[in-house]
N, C-alpha and C positions, 0 to 999 in steps of 0.2 A: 388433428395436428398432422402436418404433412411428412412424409417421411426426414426432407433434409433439419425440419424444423427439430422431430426425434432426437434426431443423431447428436444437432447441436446442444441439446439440452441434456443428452447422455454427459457428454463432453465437458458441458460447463460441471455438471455434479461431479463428473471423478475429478475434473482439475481441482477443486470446491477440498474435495476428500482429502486429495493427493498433498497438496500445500497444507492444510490440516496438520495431515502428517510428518510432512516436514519439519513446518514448526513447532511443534509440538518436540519434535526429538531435538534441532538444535536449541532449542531454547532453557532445555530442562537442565536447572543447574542442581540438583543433586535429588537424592530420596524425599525431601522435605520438601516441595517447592514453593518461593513466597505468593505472598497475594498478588503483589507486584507482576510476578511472571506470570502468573493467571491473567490478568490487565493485559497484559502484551499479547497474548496468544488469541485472548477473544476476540482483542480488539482488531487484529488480523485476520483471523476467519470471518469474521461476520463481515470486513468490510469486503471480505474476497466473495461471501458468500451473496451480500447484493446486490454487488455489480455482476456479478455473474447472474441470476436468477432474477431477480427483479424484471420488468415489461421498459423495452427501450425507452430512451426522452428525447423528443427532440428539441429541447424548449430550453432556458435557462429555470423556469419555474419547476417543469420535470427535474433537472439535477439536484434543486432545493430539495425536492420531496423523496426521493429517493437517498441521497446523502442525510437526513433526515430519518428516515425510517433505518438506516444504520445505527445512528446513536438511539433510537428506541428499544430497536432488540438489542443492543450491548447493555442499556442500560435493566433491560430482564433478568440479565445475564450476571451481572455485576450484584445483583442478589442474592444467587446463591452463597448459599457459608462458606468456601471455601476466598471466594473474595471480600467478603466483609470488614478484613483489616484495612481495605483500600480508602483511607481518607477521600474524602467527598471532593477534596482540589484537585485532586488525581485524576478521580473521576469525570470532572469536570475537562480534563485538560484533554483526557484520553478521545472523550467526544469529540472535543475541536479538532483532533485529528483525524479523527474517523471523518468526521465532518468534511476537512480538507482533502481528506484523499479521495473520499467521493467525489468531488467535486470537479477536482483534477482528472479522473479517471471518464466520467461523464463527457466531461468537454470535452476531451483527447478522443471518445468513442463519437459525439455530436458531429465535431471537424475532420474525422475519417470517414465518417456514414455521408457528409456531403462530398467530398470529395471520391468517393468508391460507394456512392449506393448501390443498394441489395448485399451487399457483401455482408454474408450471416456470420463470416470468420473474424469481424473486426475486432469484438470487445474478446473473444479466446485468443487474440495475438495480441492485443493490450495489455491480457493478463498474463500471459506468458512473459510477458517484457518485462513485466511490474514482480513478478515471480526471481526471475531472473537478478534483476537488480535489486530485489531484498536481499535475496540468497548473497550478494557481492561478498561480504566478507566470509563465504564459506567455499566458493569457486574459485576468488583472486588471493586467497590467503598463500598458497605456494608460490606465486609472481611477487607476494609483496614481499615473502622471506627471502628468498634467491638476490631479487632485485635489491630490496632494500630503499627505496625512495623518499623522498624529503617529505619534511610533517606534512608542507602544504598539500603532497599529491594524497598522502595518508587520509588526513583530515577533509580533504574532499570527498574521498571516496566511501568514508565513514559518514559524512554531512547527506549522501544523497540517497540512500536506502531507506523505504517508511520504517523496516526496524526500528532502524536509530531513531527516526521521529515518535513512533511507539514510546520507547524506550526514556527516551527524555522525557515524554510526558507522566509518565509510569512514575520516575525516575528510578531506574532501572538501570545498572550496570550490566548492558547484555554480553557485551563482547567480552567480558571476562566472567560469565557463568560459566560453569566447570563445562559444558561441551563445547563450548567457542573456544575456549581458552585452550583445550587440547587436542583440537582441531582446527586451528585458526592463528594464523602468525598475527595477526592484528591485536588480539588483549596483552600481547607482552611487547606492543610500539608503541612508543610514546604517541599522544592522540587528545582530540582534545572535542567535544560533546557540543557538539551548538546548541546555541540556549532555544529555549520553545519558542520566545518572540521572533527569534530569528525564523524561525518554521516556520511559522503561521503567514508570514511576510512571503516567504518565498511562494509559499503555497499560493496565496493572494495575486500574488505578481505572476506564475503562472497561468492560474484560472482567466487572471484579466485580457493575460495575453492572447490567449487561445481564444477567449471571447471575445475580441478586437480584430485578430482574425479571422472568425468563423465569421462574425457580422460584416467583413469587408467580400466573402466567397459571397454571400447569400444575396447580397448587393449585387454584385456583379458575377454571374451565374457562368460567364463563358471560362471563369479562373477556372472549376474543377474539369471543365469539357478538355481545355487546353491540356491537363495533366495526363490524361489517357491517350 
């Protein structure tokens, strides 16, 4: 393994870690915590855990198999006792999400690696981004107290973090677990939970798009030349 290859793999394990621990701490809604919030928290590591570590795709088949191998080790995972109060619909749903976000994640890494090949930094600036807009309601909570803005821009903003996808599928009150809730102007605004069909659609409608564009780059190879 080459030294830059090292480095990135150091990189992707503590980001792997670091987010871990993140969620793990906003997530925890008190001494007892439900099965529910187990569901959420694995179902986020693991999916962070194999886009990060998993062997690149470049393929639409590769992102099957890898989004794929997410829902296998969650579902490992989902056996231990301490998640076993997790109804099997849940279960069931949480996959689809994992699922999705894979899939999303893959595509977004497939249509950057053409247009910026070799660049070993893409999928640790993916996840940072994807890090970053989990994290939303725990960074823009003092802009949304101050400011104060309409449901619509609330409920947007609540709408596009995988938490909240997590979370719905979980169904899970995350924003008002006792860490959010007293650290986060968002559990005490009115707000409102998109339903999981609605997820699973947006997620769809992105994947497709990203793979409507990547299929038009790879057609015509001089798009990514021009961008540089």
């Amino acid at each position: 393994m080459t030294q830059p290859a090292k480095l990135h793999w150091l990189v992707s394990c503590g980001s792997v870690l670091l987010a871990g621990l993140l969620f793990s701490a906003t997530l925890d809604p008190g001494s007892i915590p439900s099965p529910a919030y187990y569901a959420v928290n694995q179902a986020l590591f693991v999916s962070l855990v194999c886009y990060l570590l998993l062997p690149a795709t470049s393929n639409l088949t590769g992102s099957f198999v890898n989004s794929g191998a997410g829902i296998v080790v969650f579902i490992i995972l989902s056996q231990m006792p301490f998640t076993a109060g997790v109804p099997a619909t849940i279960l069931l749903q949480v996959c689809v999400v994992i699922f999705c976000l894979g899939m999303l994640l893959w595509s977004l890494t497939q249509l950057f690696e053409n247009i910026f090949p070799g660049n070993m930094s893409i999928r640790i600036g993916i996840i940072l981004l994807t890090t970053i807009i989990t994290s939303t309601p725990v960074w823009l909570g003092p802009v949304v107290d101050i400011y104060q803005p309409g449901n619509v821009v609330i409920n947007s903003v609540v709408s596009i973090t995988p938490l909240t996808h997590f979370s719905v599928a979980a169904e899970y009150d995350y924003l008002r677990s006792e860490w959010l809730y007293q650290n986060s102007a968002f559990g005490s605004l009115p707000f409102v939970y998109p339903g999981f069909n609605s997820i699973t659609v947006f997620y769809f409608l992105l994947v497709f798009t990203l793979q409507i564009i990547l299929w038009g780059i790879t057609r015509h190879p001089r798009i990514p030349k021009s961008l540089h």
